[in-house]
C-alpha positions in Angstrom: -56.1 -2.4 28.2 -52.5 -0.7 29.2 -51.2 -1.5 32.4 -51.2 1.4 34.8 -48.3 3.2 34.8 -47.3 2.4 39.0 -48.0 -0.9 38.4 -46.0 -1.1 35.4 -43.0 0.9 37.7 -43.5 -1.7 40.3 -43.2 -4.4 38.1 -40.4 -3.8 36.2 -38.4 -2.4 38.9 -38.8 -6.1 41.2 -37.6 -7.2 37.2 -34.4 -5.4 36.9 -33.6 -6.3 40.5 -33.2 -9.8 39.3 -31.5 -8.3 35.8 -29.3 -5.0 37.6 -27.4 -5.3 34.2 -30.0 -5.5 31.6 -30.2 -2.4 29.2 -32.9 -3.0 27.8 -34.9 -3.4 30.8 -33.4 -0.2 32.1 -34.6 1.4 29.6 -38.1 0.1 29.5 -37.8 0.9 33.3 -37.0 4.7 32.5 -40.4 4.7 30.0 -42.2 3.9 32.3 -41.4 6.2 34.8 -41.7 9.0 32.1 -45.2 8.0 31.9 -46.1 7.3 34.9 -44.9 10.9 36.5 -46.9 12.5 32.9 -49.9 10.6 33.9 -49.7 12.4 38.0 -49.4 15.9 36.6 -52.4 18.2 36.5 -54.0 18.2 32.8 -55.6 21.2 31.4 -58.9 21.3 29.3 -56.2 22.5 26.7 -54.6 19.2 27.6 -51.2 20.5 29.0 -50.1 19.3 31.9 -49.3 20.8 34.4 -47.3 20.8 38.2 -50.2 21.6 40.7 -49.2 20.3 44.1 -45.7 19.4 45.9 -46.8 15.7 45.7 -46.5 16.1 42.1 -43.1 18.4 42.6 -41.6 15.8 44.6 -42.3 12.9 42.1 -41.1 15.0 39.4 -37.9 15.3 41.5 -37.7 11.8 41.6 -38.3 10.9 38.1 -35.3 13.1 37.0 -32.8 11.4 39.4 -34.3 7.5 38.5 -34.2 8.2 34.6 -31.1 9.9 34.5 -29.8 6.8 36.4 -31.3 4.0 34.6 -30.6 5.5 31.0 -28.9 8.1 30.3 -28.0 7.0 27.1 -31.3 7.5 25.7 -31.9 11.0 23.9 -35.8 11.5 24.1 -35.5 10.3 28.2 -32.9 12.5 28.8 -34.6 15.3 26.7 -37.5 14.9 28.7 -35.5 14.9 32.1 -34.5 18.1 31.2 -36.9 19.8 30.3 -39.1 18.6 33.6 -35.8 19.7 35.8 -36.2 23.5 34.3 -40.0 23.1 35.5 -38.8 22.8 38.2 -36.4 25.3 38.7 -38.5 27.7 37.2 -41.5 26.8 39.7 -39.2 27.1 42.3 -38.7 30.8 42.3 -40.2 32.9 44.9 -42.7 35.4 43.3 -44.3 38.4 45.0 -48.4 38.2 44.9 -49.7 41.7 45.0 -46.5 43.8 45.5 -47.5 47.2 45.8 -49.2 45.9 48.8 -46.7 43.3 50.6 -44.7 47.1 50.1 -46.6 49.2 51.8 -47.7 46.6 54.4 -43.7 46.3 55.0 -43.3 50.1 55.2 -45.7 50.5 57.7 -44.6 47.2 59.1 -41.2 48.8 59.7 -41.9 52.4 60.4 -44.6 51.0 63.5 -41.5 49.2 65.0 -39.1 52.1 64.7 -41.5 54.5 65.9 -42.4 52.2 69.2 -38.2 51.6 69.7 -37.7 55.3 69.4 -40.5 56.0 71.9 -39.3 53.0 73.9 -35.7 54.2 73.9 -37.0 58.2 74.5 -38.7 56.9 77.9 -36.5 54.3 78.9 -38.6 52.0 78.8 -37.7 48.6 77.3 -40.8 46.9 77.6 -41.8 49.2 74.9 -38.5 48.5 73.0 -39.0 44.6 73.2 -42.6 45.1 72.0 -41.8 46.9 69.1 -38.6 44.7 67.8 -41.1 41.4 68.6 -44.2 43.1 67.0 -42.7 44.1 63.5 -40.5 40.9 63.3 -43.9 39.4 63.8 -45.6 41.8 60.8 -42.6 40.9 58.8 -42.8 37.0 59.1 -46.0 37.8 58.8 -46.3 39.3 55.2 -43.8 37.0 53.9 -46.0 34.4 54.5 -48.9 35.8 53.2 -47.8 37.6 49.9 -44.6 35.2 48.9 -45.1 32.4 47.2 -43.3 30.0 44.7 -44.3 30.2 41.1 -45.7 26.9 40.6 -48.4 27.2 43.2 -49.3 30.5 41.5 -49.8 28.9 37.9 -51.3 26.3 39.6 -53.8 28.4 41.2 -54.7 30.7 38.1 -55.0 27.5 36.3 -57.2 26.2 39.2 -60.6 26.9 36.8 -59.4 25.2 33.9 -57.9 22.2 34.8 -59.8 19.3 33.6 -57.6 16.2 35.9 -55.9 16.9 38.8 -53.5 13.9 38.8 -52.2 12.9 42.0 
């Protein structure tokens, strides 16, 4: 039976402090981070695997910094690094769930607050002028948080249904 993959990190990482030099065991070292960071991801029933929390972001972080250290002389590791950093990158962009609405939410976000400052600022009173500039920064802050999101947890969520292991 294989070893598990942490164990496998565990051991040969209290290994190559004993051997900082070896190659070889550098190497082996890399591997099995590679495999241990595959075997945390999400799997699909279609088997492909998948970044579905920022536990699994964060180790994927750290798996391109320790394999790039320990060997970046190998191809396939440093083909693989690569190819996990532009995951990512690409997960990291901010995405827009349900536009058109977070737009006109925004409008009338914005056109409230202008309307109560003008008001406000018409009757001199600044009670009404703080109110508005605190109530539509709050509406603001407010949609932003409720219709932005990066675009790993949104393939993560669609993918929510067919996702078969959840990894770590």
């Amino acid at each position: 039976m294989a070893e598990d993959p942490a164990a496998e990190v565990a051991r040969l990482h209290d290994e190559l402090v004993a051997r900082p030099d070896d190659n070889e065991l550098r190497t082996r070292l890399a591997w099995a981070i590679r495999r241990m960071t595959e075997a945390s991801l999400a799997v699909t029933v279609y088997q492909v695997r998948l970044i579905a929390s920022e536990r699994q972001r964060d180790l994927c972080r750290q798996a391109v910094a320790q394999i790039m250290e320990l060997a970046p002389w190998d191809e396939e590791l440093v083909a693989f690094t690569r190819g996990l950093d532009a995951d990512i990158a690409q997960g990291s962009r901010w995405i827009w769930r349900s536009r058109p609405v977070a737009i006109t939410l925004t409008a009338c976000a914005v056109l409230a607050g202008i309307g109560l400052a003008v008001a406000g600022g018409l009757s001199g009173d600044i009670t009404l002028f703080v109110i508005a500039a605190l109530l539509s920064s709050a509406a603001m802050g407010g949609i932003v948080l409720a219709f932005r999101r990066q675009s790993w947890q949104l393939a993560a969520r669609s993918a929510q249904s067919i996702i078969e292991h959840p990894g770590i």
